[in-house]
Jmol script that loads the backbone (N, CA, C; Angstrom):
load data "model"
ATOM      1  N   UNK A   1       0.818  -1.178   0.000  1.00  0.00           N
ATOM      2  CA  UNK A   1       0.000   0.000   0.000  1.00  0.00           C
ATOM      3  C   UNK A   1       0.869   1.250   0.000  1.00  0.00           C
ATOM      4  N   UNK A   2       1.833   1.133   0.805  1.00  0.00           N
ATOM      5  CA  UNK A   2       2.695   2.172   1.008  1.00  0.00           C
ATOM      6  C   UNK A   2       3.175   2.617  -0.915  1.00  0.00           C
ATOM      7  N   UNK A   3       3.777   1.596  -0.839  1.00  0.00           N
ATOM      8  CA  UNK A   3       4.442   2.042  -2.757  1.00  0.00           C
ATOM      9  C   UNK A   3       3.404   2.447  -3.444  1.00  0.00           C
ATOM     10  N   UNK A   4       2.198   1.711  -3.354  1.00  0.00           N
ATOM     11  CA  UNK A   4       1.140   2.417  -4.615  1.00  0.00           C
ATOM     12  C   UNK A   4       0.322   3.753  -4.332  1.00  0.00           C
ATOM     13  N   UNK A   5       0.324   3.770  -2.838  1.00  0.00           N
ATOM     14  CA  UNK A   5      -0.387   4.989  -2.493  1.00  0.00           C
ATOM     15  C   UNK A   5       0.749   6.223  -2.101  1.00  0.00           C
ATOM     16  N   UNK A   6       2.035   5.924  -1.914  1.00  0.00           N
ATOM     17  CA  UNK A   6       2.872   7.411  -1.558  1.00  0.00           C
ATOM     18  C   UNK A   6       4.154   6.929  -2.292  1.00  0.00           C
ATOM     19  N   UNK A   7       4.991   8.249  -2.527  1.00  0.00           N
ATOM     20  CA  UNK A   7       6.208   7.682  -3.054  1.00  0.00           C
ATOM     21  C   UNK A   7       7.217   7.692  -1.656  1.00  0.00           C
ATOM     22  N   UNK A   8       7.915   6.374  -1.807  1.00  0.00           N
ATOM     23  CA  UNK A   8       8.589   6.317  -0.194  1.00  0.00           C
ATOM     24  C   UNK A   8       9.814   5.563  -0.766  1.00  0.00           C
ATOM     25  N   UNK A   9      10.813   5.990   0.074  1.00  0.00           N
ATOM     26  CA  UNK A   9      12.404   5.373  -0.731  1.00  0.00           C
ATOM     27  C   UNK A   9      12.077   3.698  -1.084  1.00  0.00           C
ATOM     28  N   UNK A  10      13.085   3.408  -1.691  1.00  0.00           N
ATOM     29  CA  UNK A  10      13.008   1.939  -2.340  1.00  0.00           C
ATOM     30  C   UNK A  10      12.916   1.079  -0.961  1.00  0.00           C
ATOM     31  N   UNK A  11      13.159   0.948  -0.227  1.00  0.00           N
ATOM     32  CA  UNK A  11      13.692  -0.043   0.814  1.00  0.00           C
ATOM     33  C   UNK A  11      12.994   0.171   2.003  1.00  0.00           C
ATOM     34  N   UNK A  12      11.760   0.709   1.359  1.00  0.00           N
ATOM     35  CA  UNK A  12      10.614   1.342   2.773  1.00  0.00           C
ATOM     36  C   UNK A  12       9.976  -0.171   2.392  1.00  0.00           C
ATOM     37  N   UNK A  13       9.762  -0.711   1.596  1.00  0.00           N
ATOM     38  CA  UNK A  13       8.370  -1.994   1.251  1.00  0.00           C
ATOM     39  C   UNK A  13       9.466  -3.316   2.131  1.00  0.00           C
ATOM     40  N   UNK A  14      10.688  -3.469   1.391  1.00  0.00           N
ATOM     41  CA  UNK A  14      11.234  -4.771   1.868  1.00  0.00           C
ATOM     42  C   UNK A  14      11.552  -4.531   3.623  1.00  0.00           C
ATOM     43  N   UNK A  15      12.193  -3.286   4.152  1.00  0.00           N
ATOM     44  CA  UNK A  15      12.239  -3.114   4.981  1.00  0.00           C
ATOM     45  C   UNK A  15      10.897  -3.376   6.206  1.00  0.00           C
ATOM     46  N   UNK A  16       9.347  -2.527   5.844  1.00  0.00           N
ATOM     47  CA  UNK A  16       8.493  -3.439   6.517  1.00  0.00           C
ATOM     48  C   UNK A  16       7.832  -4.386   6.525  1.00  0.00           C
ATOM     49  N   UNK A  17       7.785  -5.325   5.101  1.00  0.00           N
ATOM     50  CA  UNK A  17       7.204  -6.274   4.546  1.00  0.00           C
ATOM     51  C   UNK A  17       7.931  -7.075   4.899  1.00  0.00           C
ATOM     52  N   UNK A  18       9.279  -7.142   4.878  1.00  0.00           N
ATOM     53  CA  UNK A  18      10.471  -8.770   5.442  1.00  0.00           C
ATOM     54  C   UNK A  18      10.937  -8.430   6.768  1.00  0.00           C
ATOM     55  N   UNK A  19      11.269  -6.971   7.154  1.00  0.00           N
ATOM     56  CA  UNK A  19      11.671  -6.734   8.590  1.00  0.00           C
ATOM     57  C   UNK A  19      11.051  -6.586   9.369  1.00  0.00           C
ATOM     58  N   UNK A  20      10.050  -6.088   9.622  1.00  0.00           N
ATOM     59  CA  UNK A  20       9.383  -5.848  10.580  1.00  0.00           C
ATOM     60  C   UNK A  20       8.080  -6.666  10.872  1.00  0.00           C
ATOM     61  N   UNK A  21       7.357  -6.848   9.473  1.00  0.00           N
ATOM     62  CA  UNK A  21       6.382  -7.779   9.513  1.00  0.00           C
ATOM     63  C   UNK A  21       6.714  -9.172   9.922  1.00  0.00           C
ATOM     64  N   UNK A  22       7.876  -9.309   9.209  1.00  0.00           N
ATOM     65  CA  UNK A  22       8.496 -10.811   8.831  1.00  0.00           C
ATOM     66  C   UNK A  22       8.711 -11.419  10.198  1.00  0.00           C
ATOM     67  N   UNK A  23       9.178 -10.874  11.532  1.00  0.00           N
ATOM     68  CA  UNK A  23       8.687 -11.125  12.659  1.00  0.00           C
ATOM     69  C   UNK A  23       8.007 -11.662  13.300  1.00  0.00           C
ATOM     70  N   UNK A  24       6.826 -11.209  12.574  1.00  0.00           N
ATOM     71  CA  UNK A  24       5.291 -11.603  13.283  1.00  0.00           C
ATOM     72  C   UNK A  24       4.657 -12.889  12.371  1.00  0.00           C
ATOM     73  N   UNK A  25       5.304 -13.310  11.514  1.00  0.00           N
ATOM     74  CA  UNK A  25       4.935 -14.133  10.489  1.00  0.00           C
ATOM     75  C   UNK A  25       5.631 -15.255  10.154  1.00  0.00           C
ATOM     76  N   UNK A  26       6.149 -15.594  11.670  1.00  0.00           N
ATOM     77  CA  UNK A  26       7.552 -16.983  11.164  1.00  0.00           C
ATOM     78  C   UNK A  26       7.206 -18.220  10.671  1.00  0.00           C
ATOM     79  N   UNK A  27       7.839 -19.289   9.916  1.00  0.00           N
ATOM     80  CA  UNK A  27       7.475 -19.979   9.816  1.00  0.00           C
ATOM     81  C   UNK A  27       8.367 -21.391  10.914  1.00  0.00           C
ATOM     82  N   UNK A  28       8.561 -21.008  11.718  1.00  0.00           N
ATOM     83  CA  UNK A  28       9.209 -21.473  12.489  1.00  0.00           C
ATOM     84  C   UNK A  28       8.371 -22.578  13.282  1.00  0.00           C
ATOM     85  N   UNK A  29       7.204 -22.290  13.910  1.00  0.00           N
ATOM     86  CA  UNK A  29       6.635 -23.216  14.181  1.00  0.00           C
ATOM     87  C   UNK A  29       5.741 -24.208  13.390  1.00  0.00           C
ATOM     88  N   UNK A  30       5.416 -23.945  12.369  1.00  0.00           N
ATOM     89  CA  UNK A  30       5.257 -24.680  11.588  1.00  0.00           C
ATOM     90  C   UNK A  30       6.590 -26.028  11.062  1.00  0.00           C
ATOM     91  N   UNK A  31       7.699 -25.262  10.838  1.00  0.00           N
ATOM     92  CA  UNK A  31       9.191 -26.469  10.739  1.00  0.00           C
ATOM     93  C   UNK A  31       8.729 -26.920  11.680  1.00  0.00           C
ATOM     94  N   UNK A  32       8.790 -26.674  12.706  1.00  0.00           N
ATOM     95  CA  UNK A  32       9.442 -27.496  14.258  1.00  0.00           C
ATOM     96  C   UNK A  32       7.865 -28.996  14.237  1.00  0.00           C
ATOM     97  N   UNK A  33       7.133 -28.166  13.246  1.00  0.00           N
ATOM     98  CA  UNK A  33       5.810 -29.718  13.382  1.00  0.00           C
ATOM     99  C   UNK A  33       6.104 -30.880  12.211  1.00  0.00           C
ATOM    100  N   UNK A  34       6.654 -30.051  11.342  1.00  0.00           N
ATOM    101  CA  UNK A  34       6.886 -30.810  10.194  1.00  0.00           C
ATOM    102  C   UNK A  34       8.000 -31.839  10.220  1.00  0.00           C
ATOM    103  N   UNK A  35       8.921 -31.290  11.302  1.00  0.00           N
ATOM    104  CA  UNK A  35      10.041 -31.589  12.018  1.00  0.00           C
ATOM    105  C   UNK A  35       9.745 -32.925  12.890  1.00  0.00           C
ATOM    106  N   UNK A  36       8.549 -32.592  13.389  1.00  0.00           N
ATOM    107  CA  UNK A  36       8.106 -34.117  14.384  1.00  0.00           C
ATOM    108  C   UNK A  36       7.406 -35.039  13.612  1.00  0.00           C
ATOM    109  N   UNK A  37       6.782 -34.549  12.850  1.00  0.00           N
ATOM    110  CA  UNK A  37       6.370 -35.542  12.211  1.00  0.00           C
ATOM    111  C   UNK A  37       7.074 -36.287  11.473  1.00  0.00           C
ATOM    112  N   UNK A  38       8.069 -36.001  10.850  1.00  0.00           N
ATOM    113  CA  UNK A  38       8.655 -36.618   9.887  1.00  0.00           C
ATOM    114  C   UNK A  38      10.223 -37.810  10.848  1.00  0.00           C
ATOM    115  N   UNK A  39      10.628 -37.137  11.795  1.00  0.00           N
ATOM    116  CA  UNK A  39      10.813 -37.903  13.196  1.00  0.00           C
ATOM    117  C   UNK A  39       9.793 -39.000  13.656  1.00  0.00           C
ATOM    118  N   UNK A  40       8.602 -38.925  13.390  1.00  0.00           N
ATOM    119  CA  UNK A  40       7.894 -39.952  13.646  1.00  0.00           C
ATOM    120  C   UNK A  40       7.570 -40.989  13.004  1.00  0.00           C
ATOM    121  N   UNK A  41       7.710 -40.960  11.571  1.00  0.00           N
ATOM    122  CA  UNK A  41       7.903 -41.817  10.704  1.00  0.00           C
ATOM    123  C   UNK A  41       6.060 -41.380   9.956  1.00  0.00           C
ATOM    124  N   UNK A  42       5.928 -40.384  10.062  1.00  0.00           N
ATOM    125  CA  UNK A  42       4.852 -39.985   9.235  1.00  0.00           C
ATOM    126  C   UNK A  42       5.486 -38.855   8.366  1.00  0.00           C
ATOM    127  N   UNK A  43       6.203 -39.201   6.992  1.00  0.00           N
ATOM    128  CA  UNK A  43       6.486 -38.563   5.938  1.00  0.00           C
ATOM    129  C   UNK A  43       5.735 -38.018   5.042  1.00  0.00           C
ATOM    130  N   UNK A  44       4.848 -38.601   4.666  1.00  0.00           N
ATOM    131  CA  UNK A  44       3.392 -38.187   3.615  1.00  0.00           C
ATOM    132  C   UNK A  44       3.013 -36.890   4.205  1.00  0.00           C
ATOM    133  N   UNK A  45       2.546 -37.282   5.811  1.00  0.00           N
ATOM    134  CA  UNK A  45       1.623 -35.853   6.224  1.00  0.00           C
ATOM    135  C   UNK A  45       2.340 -34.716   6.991  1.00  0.00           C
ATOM    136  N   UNK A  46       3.707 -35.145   7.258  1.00  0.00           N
ATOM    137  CA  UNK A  46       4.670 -34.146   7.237  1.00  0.00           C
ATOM    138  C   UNK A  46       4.681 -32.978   5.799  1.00  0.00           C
ATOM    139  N   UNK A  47       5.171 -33.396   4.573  1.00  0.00           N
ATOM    140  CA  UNK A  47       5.757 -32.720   3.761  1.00  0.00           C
ATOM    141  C   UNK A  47       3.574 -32.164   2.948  1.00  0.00           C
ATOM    142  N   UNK A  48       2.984 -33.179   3.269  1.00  0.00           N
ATOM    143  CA  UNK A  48       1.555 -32.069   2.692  1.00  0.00           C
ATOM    144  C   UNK A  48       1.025 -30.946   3.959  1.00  0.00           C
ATOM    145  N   UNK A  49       1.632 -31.361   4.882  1.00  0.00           N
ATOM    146  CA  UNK A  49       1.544 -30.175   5.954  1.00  0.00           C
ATOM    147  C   UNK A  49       2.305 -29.159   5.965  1.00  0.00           C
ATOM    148  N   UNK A  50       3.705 -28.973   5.307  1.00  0.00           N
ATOM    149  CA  UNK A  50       4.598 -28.233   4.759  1.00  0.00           C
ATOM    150  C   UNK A  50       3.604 -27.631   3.206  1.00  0.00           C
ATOM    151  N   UNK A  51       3.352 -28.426   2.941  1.00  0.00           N
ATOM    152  CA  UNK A  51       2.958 -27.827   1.232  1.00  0.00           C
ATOM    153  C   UNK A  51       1.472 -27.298   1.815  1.00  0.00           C
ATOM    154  N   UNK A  52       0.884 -27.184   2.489  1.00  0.00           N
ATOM    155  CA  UNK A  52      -0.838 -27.227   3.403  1.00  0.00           C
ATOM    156  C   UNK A  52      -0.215 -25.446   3.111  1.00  0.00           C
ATOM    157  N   UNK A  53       1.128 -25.510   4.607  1.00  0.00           N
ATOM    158  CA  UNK A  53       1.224 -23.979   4.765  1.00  0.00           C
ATOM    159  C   UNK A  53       1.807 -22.983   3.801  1.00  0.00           C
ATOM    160  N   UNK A  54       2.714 -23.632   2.889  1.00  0.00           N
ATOM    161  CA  UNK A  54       3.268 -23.098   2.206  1.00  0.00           C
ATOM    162  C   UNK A  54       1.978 -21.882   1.269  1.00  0.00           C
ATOM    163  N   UNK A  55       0.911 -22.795   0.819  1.00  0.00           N
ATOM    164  CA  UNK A  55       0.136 -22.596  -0.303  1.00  0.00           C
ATOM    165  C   UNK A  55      -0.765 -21.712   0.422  1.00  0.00           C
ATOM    166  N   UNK A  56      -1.571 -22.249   1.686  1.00  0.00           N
ATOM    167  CA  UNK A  56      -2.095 -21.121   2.352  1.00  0.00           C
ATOM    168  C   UNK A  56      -1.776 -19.518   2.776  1.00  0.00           C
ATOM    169  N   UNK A  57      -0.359 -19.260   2.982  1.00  0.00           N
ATOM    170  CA  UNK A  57       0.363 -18.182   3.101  1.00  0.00           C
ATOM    171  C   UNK A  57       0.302 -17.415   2.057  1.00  0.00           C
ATOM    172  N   UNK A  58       0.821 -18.247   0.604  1.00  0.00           N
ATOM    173  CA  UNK A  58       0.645 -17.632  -0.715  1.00  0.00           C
ATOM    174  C   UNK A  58      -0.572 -17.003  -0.886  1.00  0.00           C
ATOM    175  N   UNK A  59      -1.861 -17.977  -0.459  1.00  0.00           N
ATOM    176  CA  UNK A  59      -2.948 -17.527  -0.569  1.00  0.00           C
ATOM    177  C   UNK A  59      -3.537 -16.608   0.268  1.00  0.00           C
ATOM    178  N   UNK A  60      -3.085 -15.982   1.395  1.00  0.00           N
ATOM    179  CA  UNK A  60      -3.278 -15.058   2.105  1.00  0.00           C
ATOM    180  C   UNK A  60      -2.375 -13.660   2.026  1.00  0.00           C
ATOM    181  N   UNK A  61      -1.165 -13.769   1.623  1.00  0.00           N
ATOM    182  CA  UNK A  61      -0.785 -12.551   1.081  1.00  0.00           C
ATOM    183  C   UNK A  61      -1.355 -12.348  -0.590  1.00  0.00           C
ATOM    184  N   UNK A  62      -1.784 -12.930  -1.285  1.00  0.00           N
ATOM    185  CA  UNK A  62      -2.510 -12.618  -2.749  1.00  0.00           C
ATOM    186  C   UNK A  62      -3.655 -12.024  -2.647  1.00  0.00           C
ATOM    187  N   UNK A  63      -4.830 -12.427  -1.455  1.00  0.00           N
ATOM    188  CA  UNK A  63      -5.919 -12.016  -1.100  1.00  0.00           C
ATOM    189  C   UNK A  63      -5.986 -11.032  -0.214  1.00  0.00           C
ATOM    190  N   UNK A  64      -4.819 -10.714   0.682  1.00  0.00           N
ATOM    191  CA  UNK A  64      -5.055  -9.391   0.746  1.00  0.00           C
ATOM    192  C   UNK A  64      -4.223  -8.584   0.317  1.00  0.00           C
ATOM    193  N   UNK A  65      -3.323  -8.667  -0.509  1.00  0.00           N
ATOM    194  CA  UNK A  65      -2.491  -7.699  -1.688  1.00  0.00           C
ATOM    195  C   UNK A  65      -3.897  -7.122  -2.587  1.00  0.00           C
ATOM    196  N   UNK A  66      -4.745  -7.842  -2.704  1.00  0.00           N
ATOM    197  CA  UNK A  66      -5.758  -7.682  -3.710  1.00  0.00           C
ATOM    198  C   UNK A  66      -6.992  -6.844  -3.109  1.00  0.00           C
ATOM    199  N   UNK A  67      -7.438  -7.147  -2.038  1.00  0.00           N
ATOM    200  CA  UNK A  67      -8.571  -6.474  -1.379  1.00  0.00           C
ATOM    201  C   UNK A  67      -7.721  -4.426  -0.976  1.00  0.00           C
ATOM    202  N   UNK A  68      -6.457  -5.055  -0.778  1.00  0.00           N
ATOM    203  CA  UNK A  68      -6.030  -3.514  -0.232  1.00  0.00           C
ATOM    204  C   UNK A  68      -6.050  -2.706  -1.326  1.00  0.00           C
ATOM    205  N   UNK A  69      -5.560  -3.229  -2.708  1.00  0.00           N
ATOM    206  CA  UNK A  69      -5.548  -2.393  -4.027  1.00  0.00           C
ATOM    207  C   UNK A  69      -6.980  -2.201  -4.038  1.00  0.00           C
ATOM    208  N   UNK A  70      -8.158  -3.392  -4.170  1.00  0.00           N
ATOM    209  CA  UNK A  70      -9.462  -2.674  -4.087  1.00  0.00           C
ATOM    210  C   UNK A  70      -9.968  -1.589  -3.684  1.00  0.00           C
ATOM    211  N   UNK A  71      -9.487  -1.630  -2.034  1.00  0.00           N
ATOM    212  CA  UNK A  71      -9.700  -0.541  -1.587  1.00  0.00           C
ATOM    213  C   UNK A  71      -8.827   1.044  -1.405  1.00  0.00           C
ATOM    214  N   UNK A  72      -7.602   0.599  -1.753  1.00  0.00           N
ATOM    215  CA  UNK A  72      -7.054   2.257  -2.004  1.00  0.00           C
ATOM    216  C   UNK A  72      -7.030   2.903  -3.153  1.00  0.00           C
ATOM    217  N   UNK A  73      -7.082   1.583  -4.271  1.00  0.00           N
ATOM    218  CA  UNK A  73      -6.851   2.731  -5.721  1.00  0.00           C
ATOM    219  C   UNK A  73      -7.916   3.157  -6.382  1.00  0.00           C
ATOM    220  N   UNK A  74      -9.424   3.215  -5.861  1.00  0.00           N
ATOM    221  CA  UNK A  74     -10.106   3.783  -6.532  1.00  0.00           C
ATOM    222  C   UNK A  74     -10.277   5.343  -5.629  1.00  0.00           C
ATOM    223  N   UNK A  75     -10.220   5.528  -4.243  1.00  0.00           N
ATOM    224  CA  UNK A  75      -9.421   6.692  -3.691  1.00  0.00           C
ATOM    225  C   UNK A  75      -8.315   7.673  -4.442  1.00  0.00           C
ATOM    226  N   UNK A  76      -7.429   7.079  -4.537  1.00  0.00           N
ATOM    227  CA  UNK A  76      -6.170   7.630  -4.897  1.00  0.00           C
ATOM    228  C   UNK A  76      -6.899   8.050  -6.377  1.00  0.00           C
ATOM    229  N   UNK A  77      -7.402   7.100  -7.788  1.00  0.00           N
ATOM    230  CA  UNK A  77      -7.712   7.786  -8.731  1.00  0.00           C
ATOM    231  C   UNK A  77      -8.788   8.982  -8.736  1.00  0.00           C
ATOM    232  N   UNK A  78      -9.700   8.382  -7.423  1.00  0.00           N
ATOM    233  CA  UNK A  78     -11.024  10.107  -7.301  1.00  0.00           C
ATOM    234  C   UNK A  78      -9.981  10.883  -6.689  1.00  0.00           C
ATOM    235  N   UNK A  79      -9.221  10.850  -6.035  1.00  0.00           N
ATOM    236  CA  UNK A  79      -8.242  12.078  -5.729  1.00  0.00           C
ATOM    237  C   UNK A  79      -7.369  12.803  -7.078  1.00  0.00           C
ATOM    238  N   UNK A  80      -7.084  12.161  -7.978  1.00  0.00           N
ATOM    239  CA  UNK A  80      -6.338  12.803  -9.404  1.00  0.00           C
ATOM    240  C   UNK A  80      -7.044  13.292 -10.047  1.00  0.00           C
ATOM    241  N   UNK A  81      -8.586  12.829  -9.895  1.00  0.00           N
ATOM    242  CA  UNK A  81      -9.150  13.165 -11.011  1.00  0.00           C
ATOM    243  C   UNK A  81      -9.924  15.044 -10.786  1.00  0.00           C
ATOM    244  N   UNK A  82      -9.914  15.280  -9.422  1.00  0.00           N
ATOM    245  CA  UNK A  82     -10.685  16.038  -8.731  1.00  0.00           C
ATOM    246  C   UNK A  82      -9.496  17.132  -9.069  1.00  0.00           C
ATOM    247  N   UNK A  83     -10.029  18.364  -9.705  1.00  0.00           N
ATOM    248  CA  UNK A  83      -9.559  19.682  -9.709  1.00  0.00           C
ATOM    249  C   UNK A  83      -8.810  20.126  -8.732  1.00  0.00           C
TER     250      UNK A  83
END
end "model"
wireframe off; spacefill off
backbone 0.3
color backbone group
C-alpha cells in the first residue's frame, strides 16, 4: 500500500514487509511440526503439511495484496481526477 499509495524510498516496502512484519509471520513453528512428524515416521503428512502452509500463506498474502488495491486505488484515482 505504502508504494502504490505514496512515493517512499526503495527499501521502505522490503524493509516493513520482510523486517518488521516478517517477525510476526515466522514460519518457524510450523518447521518445528513438520520436524516431528517426519521424526515420527509420518512422511506423507509431514511434507503435505509443509505444502498445506506453504500454499495457504501464498494464498493469504494474494488475497489481501488484492482487497487492499481494491480498496485504495479507486481513492487515490477520485483524488487525481478532482480539480
Amino acid at each position: 500500500m505504502i508504494t502504490e499509495r505514496f512515493t517512499a524510498h526503495p527499501l521502505t516496502r522490503p524493509f516493513l514487509g520482510t523486517g518488521v512484519l516478517g517477525g510476526y509471520t515466522t514460519f518457524s513453528t510450523s518447521t518445528i511440526d513438520t520436524q516431528r512428524l517426519l521424526d515420527h515416521g509420518r512422511p506423507r503428512t509431514g511434507l503435505l503439511y509443509a505444502a498445506a502452509t506453504l500454499l495457504a500463506a501464498f494464498a493469504a498474502i494474494w488475497a489481501t495484496a488484492t482487497l487492499t488495491r481494491l480498496a485504495v486505488l479507486p481513492r487515490a484515482r477520485a483524488e487525481r481526477e478532482q480539480p
